[in-house]
Phi, psi and omega in degrees: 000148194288158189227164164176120167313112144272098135329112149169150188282343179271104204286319176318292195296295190340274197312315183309294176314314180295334176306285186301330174288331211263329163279013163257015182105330210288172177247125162227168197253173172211127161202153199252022196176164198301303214294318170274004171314283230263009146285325173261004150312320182308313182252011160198175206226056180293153187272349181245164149210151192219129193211129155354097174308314180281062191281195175268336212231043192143148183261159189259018164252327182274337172293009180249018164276313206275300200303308193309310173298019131254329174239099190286335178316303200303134166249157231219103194255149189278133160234138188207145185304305205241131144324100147209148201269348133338283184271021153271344174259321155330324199275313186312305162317309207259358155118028179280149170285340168170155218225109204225161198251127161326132177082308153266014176246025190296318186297343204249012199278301207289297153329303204288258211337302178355283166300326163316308186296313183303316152338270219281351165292337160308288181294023178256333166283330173306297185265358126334083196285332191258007210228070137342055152357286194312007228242354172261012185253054199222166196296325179300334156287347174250066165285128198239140191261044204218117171285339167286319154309324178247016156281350200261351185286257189329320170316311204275314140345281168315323183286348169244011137293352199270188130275014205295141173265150162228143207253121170254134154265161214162112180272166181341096153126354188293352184095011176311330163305297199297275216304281179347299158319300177275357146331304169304293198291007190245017187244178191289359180239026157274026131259323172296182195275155186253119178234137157231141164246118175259131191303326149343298176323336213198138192290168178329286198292339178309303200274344174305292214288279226301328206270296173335288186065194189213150263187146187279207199033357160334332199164183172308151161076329181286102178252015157189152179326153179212121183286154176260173173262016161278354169259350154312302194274350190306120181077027187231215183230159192233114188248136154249130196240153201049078186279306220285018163253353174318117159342127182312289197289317174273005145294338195292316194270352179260347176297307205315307196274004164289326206261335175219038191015064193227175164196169138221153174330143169285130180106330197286170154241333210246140195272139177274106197272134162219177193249120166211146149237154167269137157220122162266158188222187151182176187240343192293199170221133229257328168294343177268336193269327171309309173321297160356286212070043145266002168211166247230124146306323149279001180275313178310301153327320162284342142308323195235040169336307204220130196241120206232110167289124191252101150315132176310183173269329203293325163272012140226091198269006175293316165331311236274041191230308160305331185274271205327331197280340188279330158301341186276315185301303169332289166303311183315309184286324202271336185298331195092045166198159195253106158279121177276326174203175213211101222271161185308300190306353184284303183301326199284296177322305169334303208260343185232028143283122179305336166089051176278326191256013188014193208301358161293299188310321166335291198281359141279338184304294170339316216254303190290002187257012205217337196288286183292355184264141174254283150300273206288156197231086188252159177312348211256007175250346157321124165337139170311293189275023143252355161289322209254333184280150166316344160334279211241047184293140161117350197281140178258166163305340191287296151015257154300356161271314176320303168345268169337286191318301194273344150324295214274317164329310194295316163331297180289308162311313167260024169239008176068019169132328224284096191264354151323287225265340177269287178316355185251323176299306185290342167090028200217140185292161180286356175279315179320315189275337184266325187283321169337298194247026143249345184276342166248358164074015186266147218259086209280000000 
């Protein structure tokens, strides 16, 4: 199970987060000070840790050196009451995943670890030499009821046998990371490391140093060499993903390391020879950004040698049937609950969505309509506001109140009454939530 520390003195705030991380599925540790951080850093290995700035015995931007020399894998996000931009940028130097102010980031809390966690299952493949990540990626699993799918299946087969760089195209949510993955496991360098970036994440200098690395005295805070993750990836494949957000002035050095497999260092004088191959990704369209002059014509060319376009889902809606049963499987082991059956109109809604978040978007619909199901997987366990969307159009007003009521029930059921954590599910305030379920008589 994915784990993740909380570090804070505040026994409330603690204990809240740990409730609300431990109904996301998570394992979670608790310590209310430094000194029991890195005692239970010892004996266990969370993939996040989310910490505090202010401690009683310590600061939580110098505790992220001492937690990275025990778990190196792990990433590590900062929360502190007062907003200051010195020790956000320090903490970032020293190797946090991202540094966000109590109370008002609350809503960016869930997500954020998310991405932490993925984050750091990459780096567990980085620095693992025997540890395959990828071994859950492979063309045999990306199986398609879709005939376009599956020429585009066979196309990216042939192509990762190759060294060939490829470029995936896509809107937001089409899966390139899968395709990314299986490209790795099906090429001659799937023992080697699978490194992904999302070029998105991270300011100019940021994504210079993480792609890069740096020679110490570099700057302020590089108090020793720091490997990039284009020296990660040597002999394995390196995926940057969303490109078309790259700086202008730092394409000019990922052109450098296509044409001569070179970089050099922040700090450095002398060039790093590495063996890599790329795969890049984006959702733009990369000739208006060239119109633009915001992304480089030669880069582009040296990127989309061999160019694999990803259809939305809204054009292979024979998927959308196989993606759900696979996701209801999925969710069953992580939520703990057993579908016994699964009714038409639940697939029939499904199928006749349009998909703007393609299969990401499924796949949260999936995980929050299961959050609330009980045996049975019915339309009427769908998110509220895809209950309320042109989705499920034909529906009376009469209807969606009926709708609401037995949602904000379900809801309230699973969350046992607890209505702070059902207004966070429902996405709606609590005053809102309280008028609700007097306005519908409902009975806790």
């Amino acid at each position: 199970m994915d784990s993740i520390l909380i570090v804070d003195d505040e026994e409330i705030l603690r204990k809240l987060l740990g409730r609300m991380l431990g109904l996301e599925g998570y394992e979670v540790l608790q310590a209310g000070d430094c000194r029991s951080a890195i005692k239970l850093l010892e004996t266990h290995k969370p993939d996040v840790v989310l910490c505090d700035v202010f401690l009683p015995d310590g600061n939580g931007v110098d505790l992220i050196s001492k937690i990275k020399s025990l778990v190196c894998t792990c990433e590590i996000i900062l929360l502190t009451a007062h907003g200051n931009i010195p020790d956000g940028v320090q903490a970032i130097k020293n190797g946090a995943f991202d540094y966000i102010i109590k109370g008002d980031d609350n809503n960016k809390i869930i997500p954020l670890i998310s991405r932490a966690m993925e984050k750091a299952k990459n780096n567990i493949g980085i620095k693992g030499k025997n540890i395959n990540l990828s071994d859950s990626y492979s063309f045999d699993k990306l199986k398609s009821l879709s005939p376009i799918m599956n020429k585009i299946i066979a196309v990216a087969k042939k192509a990762s046998i190759t060294d060939v760089t490829i470029l995936l195209t896509g809107e937001t949510g089409t899966g390139k990371e899968v395709f990314a993955n299986a490209i790795h496991n099906a090429s001659n360098r799937s023992a080697k490391n699978f490194v992904a970036i999302n070029c998105s994440a991270f300011s100019k200098d940021l994504l210079e140093s993480e792609l890069f690395g740096y020679k110490a005295g570099a700057f302020t805070g590089a108090i020793k060499d720091k490997k990039g993750l284009f020296e990660e990836a040597n002999h394995g494949t390196i995926f940057l993903d969303e490109i078309g957000e790259m700086a202008f002035e730092l394409q000019a050095k990922l052109l450098r390391v296509l044409e001569n497999n070179e970089f050099i260092k922040i700090g450095d004088t002398k060039p790093t020879k590495i063996d890599i191959r790329i795969i890049a990704a984006t959702n733009r369209n990369l000739k208006k950004e060239i119109e633009n002059n915001r992304f480089r014509e030669d880069l582009f060319y040296r990127l989309s040698v061999f160019n694999i376009n990803i259809p939305p889902l809204r054009e292979r809606r024979e998927d959308i049937k196989p993606l759900t049963d696979l996701f209801i499987s999925y969710f069953s082991k992580r939520l703990k609950k057993d579908i016994i059956s699964i009714s038409n109109d639940y697939y029939e809604a499904l199928e006749h969505s349009q998909w703007e978040g393609n299969i990401r978007e499924l796949r949260n619909v999936i995980e929050r309509s299961m959050i609330i199901a009980d045996e049975r997987l019915c339309s009427d366990d769908l998110p509220l506001d895809f209950q309320c969307s042109d989705n499920m159009a034909g529906k009376s007003e009469f209807d969606l109140a009926g709708m609401e009521k037995t949602h904000i029930t379900k809801v309230l059921k699973y969350t046992n009454g607890n209505k702070t954590e059902a207004s966070r599910l429902l996405k709606i305030g609590l005053t809102t939530l309280y008028r609700k379920i007097e306005e519908y008589r409902i009975e806790l």
